[in-house]
N, C-alpha and C positions, 0 to 999 in steps of 0.2 A: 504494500500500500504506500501511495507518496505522499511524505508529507509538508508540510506548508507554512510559512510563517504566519506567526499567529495574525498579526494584524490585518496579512494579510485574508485571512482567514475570516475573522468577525468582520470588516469591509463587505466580502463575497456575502454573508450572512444578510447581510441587510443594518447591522450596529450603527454602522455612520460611516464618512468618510475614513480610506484608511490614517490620512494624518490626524483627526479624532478618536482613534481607536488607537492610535500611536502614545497620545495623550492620555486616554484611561488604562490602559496597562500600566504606564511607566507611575500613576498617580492609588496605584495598586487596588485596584477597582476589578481586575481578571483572576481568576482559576480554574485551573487544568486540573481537572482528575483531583480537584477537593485543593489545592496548595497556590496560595499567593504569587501570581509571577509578575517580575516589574523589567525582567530583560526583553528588549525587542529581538531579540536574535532569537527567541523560542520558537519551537516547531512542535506543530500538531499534524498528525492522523487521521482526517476528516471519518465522521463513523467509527473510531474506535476512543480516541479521547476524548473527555466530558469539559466543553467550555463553557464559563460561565461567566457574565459581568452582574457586578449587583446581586449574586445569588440568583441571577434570572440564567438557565441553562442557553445555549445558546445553538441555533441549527440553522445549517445553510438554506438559502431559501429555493421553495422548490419552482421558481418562475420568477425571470426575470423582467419588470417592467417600468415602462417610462414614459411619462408622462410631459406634458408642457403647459404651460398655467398663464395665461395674462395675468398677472398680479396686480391690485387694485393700490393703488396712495394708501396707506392708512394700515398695512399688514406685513408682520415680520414675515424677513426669511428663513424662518427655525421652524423647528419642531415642537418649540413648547417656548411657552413664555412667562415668565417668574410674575411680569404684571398683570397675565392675566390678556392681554391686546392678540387678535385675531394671527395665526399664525398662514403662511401657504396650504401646510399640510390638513389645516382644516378646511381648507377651501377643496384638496379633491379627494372623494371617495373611492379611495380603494381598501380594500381587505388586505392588501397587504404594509409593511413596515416602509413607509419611502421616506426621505428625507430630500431636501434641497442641495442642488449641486451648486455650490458658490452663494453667493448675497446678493439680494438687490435692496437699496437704501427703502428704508420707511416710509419716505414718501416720494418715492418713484414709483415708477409702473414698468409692465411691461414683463418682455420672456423669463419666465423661471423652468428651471429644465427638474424635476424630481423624479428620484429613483432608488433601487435596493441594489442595486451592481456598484460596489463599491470598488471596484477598477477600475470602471469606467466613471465614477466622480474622481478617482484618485490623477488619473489623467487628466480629465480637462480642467483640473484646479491648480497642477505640478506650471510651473513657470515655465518650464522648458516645451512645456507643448504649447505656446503660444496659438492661443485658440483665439480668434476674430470677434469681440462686440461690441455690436455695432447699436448705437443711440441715437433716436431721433431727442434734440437738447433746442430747450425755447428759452435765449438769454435776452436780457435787456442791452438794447444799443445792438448796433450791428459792428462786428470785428474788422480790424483792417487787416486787410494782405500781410501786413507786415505781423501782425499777432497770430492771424491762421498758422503764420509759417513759422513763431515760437512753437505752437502746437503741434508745427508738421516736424520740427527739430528734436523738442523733449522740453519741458518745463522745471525748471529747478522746483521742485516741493521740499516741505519739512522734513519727509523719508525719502529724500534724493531725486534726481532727476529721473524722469518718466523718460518711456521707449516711445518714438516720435509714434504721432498718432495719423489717419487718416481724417480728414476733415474738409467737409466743404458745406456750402451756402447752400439751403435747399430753396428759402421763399423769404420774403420780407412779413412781420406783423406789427398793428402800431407798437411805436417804443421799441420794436427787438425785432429779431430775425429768429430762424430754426435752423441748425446744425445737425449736419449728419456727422458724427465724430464715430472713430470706428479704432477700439484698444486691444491689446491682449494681454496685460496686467491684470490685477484683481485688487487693488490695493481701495482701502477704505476711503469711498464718496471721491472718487478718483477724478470722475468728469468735472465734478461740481470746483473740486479745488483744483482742476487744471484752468477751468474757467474765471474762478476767480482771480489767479493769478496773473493771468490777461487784463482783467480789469472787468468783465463782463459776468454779472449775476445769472445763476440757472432760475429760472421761474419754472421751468416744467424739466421731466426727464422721461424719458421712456423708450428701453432696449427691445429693439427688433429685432434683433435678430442674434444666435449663438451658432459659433460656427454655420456648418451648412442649416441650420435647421432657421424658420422663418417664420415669428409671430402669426402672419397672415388676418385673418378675418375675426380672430377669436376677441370676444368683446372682457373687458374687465371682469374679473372672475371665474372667468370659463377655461377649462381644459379638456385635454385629448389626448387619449395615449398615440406614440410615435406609432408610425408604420413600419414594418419591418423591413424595408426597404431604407425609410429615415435612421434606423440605429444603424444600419450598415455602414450608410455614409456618413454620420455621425462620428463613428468610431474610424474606417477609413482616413477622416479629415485630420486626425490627429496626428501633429509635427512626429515623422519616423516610419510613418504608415499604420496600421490596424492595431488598436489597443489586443493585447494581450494579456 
């Protein structure tokens, strides 16, 4: 029988991403076959040894699925929320354990990708896979040439300069224009504070698009699980070829 690093392992289960499940190991929250483990190098026997986080036993899931959510202003990207404020994962009904792959700010809108394949969140959240999201961004004042092209360079922020972004003028609206700004970072309210350090306020956000996959028609709140055809190329698009 082969066996598997554990993180990797509670990830594939449906637990959380495997860099969260990296986290609850080392925070000693796991046990193998009854005994505390805090090493990441551990390996398990999928079927023959007994994982557990929280005293909750732990099994791979038997169907993988995935979903895509227009996410409404007003709802976290988690799983659970300590204040009590509407999470994604309430918003779609599935019977099985999904969680949210990456973040979208509280009050933005737009693609959230959820799933129980924790390889495939591990990937499109890893930096190295430079994965494409693309934002339709409604700021006040319209940018000059010359600031687009701070943003087409990289923008010095607090946690270091950003990796030059795509960006162009989609329409004018009184007081501001709309940006299509297009990243492969993940870093906290990214758009908003590359924008402000141009000098221009985000009044609206909202990501259309992740990698190949495309918001389309789905109204505020509404989801869809992927087609099988969409997880292909989903997984395909990732920097190196097909997640594995």
């Amino acid at each position: 029988m082969r066996s598997e690093r554990l993180q990797k392992y509670m990830a594939r289960a449906g637990v959380a991403s495997r860099r969260k499940c990296e986290e609850m190991i080392v925070a000693g929250r796991v046990r193998v076959n009854g005994e505390v483990v805090t090493a990441l190098g551990t390996k398990v026997i999928p079927g023959r040894d007994v994982v557990e986080v929280d005293g909750r036993p732990v099994d791979p899931p038997r169907r993988l699925v995935y979903y895509i959510l227009n996410k409404p202003k007003g709802v976290i990207s988690s799983v659970s929320d300590p204040r009590g404020r509407p999470t994604v994962v309430d918003l779609v009904n599935s019977p099985h354990r999904i969680y949210p792959v990456g973040r979208l700010d509280y009050d933005s809108e737009g693609l959230v990708l959820l799933t129980n394949d924790g390889e495939l969140t591990y990937k499109l959240t890893h930096p190295a896979c430079e994965v494409d999201k693309v934002y339709e961004v409604l700021v006040s004042g319209v940018p000059s040439e010359s600031k687009l092209d701070i943003l087409r360079r990289g923008v010095r922020l607090e946690d270091g300069l950003t990796a030059p972004a795509r960006v162009r003028v989609l329409g004018s609206v009184p007081g501001g224009c709309i940006l299509e700004v297009c990243i492969h970072e993940g870093r906290n309210r990214q758009v908003r504070r590359m924008m402000a350090a141009v000098g221009h306020e985000v009044r609206a956000l909202k990501r259309v698009a992740l990698g190949p996959l495309r918001l389309g028609d789905l109204k505020a709140g509404e989801y869809r699980q992927l087609s099988p055809a969409e997880v292909r190329r989903l997984k395909g698009s990732l920097r190196g070829g097909k997640a594995r």
